[in-house]
Backbone as ProteinMPNN parsed JSONL, in Angstrom:
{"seq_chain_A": "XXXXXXXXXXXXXXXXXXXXXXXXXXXXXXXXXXXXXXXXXXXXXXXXXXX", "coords_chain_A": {"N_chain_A": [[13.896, -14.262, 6.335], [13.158, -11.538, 5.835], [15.32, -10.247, 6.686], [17.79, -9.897, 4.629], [16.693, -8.634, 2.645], [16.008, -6.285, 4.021], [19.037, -5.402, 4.821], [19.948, -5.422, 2.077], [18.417, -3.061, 0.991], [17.184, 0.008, -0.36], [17.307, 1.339, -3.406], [17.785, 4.336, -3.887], [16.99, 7.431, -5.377], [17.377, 10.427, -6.04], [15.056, 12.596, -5.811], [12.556, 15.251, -5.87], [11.071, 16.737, -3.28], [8.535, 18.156, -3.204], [7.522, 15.97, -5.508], [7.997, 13.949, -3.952], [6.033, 14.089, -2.068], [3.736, 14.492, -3.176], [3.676, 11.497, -4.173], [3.911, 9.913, -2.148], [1.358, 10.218, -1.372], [-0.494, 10.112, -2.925], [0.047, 7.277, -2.728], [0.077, 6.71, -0.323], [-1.689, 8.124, 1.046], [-4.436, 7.712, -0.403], [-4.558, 4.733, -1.09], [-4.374, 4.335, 1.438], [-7.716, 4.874, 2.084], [-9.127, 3.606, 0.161], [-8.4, 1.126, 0.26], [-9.41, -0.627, 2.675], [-12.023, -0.269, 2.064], [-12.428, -1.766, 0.187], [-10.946, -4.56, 0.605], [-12.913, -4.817, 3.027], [-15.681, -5.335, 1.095], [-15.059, -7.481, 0.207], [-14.581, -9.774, 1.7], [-17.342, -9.272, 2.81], [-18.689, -10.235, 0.385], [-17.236, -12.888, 0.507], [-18.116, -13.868, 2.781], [-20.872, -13.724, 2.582], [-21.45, -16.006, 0.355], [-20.29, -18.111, 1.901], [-22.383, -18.924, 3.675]], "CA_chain_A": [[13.796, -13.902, 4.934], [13.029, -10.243, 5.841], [16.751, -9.812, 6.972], [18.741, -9.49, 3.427], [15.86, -7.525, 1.741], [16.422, -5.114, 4.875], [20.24, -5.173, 3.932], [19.937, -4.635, 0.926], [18.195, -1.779, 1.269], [15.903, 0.345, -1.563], [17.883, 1.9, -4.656], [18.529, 5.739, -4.009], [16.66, 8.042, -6.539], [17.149, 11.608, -5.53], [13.619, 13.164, -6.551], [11.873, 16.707, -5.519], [10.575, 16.854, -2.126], [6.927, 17.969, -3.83], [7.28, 15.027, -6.101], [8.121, 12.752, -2.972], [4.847, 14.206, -0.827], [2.62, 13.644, -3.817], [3.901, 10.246, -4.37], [3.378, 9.321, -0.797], [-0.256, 11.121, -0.722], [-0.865, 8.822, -4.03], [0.468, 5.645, -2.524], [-0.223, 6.067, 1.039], [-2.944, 8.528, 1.436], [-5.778, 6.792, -1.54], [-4.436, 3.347, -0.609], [-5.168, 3.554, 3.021], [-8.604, 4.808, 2.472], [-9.847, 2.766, -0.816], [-7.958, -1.056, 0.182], [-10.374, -1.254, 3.683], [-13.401, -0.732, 1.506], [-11.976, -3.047, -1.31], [-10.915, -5.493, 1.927], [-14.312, -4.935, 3.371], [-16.554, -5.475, 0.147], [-14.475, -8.945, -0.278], [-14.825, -10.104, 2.885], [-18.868, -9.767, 2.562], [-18.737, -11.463, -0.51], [-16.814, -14.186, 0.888], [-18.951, -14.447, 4.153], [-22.11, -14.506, 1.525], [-21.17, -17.123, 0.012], [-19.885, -19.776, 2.447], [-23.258, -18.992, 4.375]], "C_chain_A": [[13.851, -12.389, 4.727], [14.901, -9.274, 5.588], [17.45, -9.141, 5.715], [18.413, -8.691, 2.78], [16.532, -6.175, 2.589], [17.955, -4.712, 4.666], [20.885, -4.477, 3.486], [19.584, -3.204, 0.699], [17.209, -1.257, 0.111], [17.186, 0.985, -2.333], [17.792, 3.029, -4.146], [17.872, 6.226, -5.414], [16.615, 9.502, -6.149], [15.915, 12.292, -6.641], [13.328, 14.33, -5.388], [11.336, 16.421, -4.148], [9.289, 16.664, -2.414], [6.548, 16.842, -4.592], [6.992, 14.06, -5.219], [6.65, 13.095, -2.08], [3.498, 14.026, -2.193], [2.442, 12.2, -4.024], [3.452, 9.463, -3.234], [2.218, 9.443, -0.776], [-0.802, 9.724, -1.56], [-1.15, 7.455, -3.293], [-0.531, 5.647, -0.686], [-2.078, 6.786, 1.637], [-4.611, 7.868, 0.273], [-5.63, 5.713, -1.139], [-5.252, 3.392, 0.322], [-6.665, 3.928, 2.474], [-9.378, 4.341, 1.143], [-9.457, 0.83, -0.437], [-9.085, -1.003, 1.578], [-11.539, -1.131, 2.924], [-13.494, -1.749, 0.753], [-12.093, -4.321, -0.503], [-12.817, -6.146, 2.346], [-15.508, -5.671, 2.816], [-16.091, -7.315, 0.173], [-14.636, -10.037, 0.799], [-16.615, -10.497, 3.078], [-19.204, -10.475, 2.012], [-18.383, -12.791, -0.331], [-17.697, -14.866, 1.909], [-20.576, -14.685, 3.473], [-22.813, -15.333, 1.029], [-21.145, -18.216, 0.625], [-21.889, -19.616, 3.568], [-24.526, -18.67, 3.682]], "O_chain_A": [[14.409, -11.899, 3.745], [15.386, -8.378, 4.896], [17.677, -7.931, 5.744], [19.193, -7.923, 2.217], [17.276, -5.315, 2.117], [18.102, -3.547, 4.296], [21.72, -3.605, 3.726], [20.358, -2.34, 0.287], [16.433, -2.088, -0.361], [18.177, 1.094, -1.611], [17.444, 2.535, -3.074], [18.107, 5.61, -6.453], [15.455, 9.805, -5.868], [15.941, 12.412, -7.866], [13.79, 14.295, -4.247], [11.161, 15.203, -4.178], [8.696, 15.612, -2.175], [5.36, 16.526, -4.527], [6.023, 13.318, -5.383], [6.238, 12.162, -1.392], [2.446, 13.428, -1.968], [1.33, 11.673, -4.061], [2.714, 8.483, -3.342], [1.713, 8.634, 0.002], [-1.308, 8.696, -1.11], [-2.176, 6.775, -3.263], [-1.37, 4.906, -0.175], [-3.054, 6.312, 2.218], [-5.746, 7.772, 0.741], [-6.675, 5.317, -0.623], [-6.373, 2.89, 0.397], [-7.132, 2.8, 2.313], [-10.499, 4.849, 1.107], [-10.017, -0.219, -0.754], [-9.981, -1.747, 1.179], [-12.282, -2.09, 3.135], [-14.45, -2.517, 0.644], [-13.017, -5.111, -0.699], [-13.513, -7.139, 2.133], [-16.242, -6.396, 3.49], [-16.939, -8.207, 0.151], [-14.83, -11.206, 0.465], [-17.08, -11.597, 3.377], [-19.896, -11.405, 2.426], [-18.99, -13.736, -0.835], [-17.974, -16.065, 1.941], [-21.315, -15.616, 3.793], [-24.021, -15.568, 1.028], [-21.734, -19.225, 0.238], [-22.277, -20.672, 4.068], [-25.591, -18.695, 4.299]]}, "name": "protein", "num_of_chains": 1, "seq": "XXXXXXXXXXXXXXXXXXXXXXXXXXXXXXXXXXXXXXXXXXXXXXXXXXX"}
């Protein structure tokens, strides 16, 4: 299923370099370190619960 997406490929948007390293910082640097607490928290709650 992966195959055709890969392909295909992503759309082409030529954007700023500084735009592109905030965008990444945004996406990749806050993501990674807010989704394992988010993960984490949900995970307790779940194990809470069934026990």
């Amino acid at each position: 299923m992966l195959i055709p997406l890969a392909l295909r490929g992503v759309a082409y948007r030529p954007i700023g370099a500084s735009a592109l390293l905030r965008r990444n910082l945004l996406i990749f640097g806050l993501g990674g370190l807010a989704v394992p607490f988010v993960g984490i928290k949900l995970l307790d709650l779940l194990i809470s619960l069934v026990f």
